[in-house]
N, C-alpha and C positions, 0 to 999 in steps of 0.2 A: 847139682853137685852134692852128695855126701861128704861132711867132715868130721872125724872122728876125733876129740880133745881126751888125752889122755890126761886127767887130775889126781894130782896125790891126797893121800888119805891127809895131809895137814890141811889140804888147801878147800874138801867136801864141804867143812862147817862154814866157811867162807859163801860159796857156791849156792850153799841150800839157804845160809839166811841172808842174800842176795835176791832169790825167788820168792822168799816169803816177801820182802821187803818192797819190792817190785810187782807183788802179784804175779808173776809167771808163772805156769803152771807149767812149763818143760824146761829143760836143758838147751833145746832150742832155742825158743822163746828169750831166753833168758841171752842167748850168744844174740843172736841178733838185736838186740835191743842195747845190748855193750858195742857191735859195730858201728850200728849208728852213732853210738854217743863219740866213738873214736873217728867216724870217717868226718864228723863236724867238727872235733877236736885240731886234725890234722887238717883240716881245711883251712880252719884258724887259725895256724900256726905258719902255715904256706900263706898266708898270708901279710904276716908280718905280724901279727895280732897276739897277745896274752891271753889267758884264758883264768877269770879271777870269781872268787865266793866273795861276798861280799856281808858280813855280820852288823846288820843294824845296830843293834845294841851296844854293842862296843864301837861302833865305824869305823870298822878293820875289812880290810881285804887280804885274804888268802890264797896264792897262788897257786894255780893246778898244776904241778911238775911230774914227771914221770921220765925215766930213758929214754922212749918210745919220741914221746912229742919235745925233748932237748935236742933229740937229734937232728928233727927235722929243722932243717934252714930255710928263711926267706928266699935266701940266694937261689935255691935249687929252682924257680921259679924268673922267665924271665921278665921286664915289668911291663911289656905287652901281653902276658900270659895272668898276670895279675890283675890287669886291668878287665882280661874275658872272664877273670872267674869273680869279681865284683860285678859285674854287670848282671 
């Protein structure tokens, strides 16, 4: 499948020091490696689970919030279906 992301010019410098940062050497690259981190994100979340940074230094935890993974609900899942996807 080809997918073609249409990026505004605010959001390039974002993009490219994303790639640099990442080592990517494509645009590709670069999406696929954000899927993954989103299909384990959202997995996590179906699952009932938090998703947290944790700063040694301070001994603070940060949580990873976004639209995307508020939306998703526990409930959407039923807990026979939760228990296939922990196993």
């Amino acid at each position: 499948m080809r997918v073609q992301i249409d990026v505004s010019e605010r959001d390039v410098p974002l993009v490219e020091y994303l790639k640099k940062k990442t080592g990517s050497r494509s645009w590709a690259g670069l999406y696929r490696e954000a899927m993954n981190v989103l299909a384990w994100a959202v997995d996590q979340k179906m699952k009932g689970r938090e998703i947290y940074a944790y700063d040694p230094e301070k001994k603070t935890y940060y949580s990873l919030s976004s639209p995307t993974l508020e939306s998703i609900s526990y409930s959407f899942l039923k807990p026979e279906e939760v228990q296939k996807q922990e196993d």
